[in-house]
N, C-alpha and C positions, 0 to 999 in steps of 0.2 A: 801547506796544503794538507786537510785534513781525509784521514777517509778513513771510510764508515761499509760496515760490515752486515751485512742482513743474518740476525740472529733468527730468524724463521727461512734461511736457507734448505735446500729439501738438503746439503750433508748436514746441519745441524739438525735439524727432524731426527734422521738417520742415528747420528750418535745419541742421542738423547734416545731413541726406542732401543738400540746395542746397550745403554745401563739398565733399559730395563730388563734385557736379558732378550731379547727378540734377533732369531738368528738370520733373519729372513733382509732386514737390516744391513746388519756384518755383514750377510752374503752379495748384499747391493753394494755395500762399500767397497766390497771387494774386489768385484767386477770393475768397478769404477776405479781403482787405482792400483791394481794390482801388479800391471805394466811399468807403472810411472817407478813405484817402490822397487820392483825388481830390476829396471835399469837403471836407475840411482846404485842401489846398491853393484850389482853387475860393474856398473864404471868406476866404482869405488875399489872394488876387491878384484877384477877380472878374474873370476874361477866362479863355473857356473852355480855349480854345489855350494859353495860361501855365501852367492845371491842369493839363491831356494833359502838358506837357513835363515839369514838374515829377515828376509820376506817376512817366514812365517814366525818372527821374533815378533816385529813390527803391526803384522794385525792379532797375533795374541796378547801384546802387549794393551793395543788399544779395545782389546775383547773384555781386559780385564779392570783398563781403566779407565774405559770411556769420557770421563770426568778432567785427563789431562787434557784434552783439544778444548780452548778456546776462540771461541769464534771471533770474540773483540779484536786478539791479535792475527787475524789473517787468517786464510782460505786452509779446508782439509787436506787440500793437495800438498800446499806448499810444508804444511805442517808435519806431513807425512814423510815429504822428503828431507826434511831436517833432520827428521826420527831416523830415518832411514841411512841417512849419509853419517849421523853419531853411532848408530849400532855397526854398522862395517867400518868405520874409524877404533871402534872399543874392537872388534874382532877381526883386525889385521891387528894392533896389540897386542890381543891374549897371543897369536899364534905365531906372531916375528921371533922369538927366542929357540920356536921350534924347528924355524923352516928357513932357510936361506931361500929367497922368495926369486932370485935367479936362476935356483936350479929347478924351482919348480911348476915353474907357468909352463901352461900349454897352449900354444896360441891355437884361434880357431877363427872362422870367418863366423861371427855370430848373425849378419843377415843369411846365413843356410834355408834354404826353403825344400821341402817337400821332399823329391829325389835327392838333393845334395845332401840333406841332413843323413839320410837313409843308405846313403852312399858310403861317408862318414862313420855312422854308426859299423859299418859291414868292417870296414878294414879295422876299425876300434878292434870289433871284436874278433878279427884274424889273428891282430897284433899280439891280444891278451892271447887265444888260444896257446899261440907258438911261444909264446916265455916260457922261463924254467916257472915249476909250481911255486917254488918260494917267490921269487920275483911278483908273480900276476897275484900271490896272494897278499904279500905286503903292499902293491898299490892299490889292491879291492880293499884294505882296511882303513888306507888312507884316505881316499876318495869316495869311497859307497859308502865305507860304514861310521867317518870322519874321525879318525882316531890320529891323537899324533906320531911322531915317531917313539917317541919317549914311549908311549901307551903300546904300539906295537911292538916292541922290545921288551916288554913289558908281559905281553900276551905269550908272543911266541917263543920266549927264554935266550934270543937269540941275541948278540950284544949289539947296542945300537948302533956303530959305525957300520954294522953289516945292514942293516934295516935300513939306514938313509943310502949305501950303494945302490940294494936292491931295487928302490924305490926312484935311483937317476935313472939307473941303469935304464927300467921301466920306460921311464918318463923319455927316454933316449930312444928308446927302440919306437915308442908314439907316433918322436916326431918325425921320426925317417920313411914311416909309411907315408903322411903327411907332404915329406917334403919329395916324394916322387913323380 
């Protein structure tokens, strides 16, 4: 069974005015799959922050090279998610060697809507409040500003076995508001 692909698809339209440089394009593209790409990656990496990056690897990459997507081989969606699920596969790689990936997941209920997200955020930010400054500062370089541990050890002169404690410790104190 053979199938056949409509090269005058509106997302090939779309990629084709994105090499011409038309942002308006990208911006449709993006709307249109920006969901799909960030919960591909999301279920690949679970860490929200990992998703976001990934994300916008994935449409700057195709910002730049519009010219990879092929229409012959298959749909922009599916093509996306390929891209998607190889870019959080190459970056759980780069960053295994820095993280022991057990001590660092933060589970979360990611259907959160509205109130519960807001709810969430509140004790987040109780949690960070009441740590010691070193503490809440070595997980804000980790997570806001994505640095690894090596690179915050690095930053703060401080030796890294103290930098990965700091940084359970944190991650400990999260999950206990969490688990109340």
């Amino acid at each position: 069974m053979s199938t056949t692909f409509n090269v005058d698809s509106p997302d090939v339209v779309l990629v084709s005015a994105i090499g011409n440089g038309d942002e308006q394009a990208m911006g449709q593209i993006y709307s249109r799959y920006s969901s799909v790409v960030y919960a591909v990656a999301l279920r690949v990496l679970g860490d929200t922050g990992a998703a976001e990056d990934v994300l916008q690897d994935v449409f700057l990459r195709l910002w730049r090279n519009p010219g990879a997507f092929d229409a012959r081989r298959g749909g922009l969606g599916g093509w996306l998610a390929v891209i998607t699920r190889n870019r959080a596969i190459d970056f759980l790689r780069k960053r295994q060697p820095e993280t022991d990936i057990a001590n660092v997941v933060v589970s979360y209920e990611p259907d959160m809507q509205g109130a519960d997200w807001s709810r969430a955020l509140e004790k987040i930010r109780s949690a960070l409040a009441g740590m010691p400054i070193p503490q809440r500062s070595a997980l804000e370089m980790a997570y806001f500003e994505g640095l690894t541990h090596s690179e915050i050890a690095a930053k703060t002169g401080e030796p890294l076995g103290t930098v990965k404690t700091r940084i359970r410790a944190g991650l400990q104190a999260l999950r206990k508001v969490f688990d109340r």
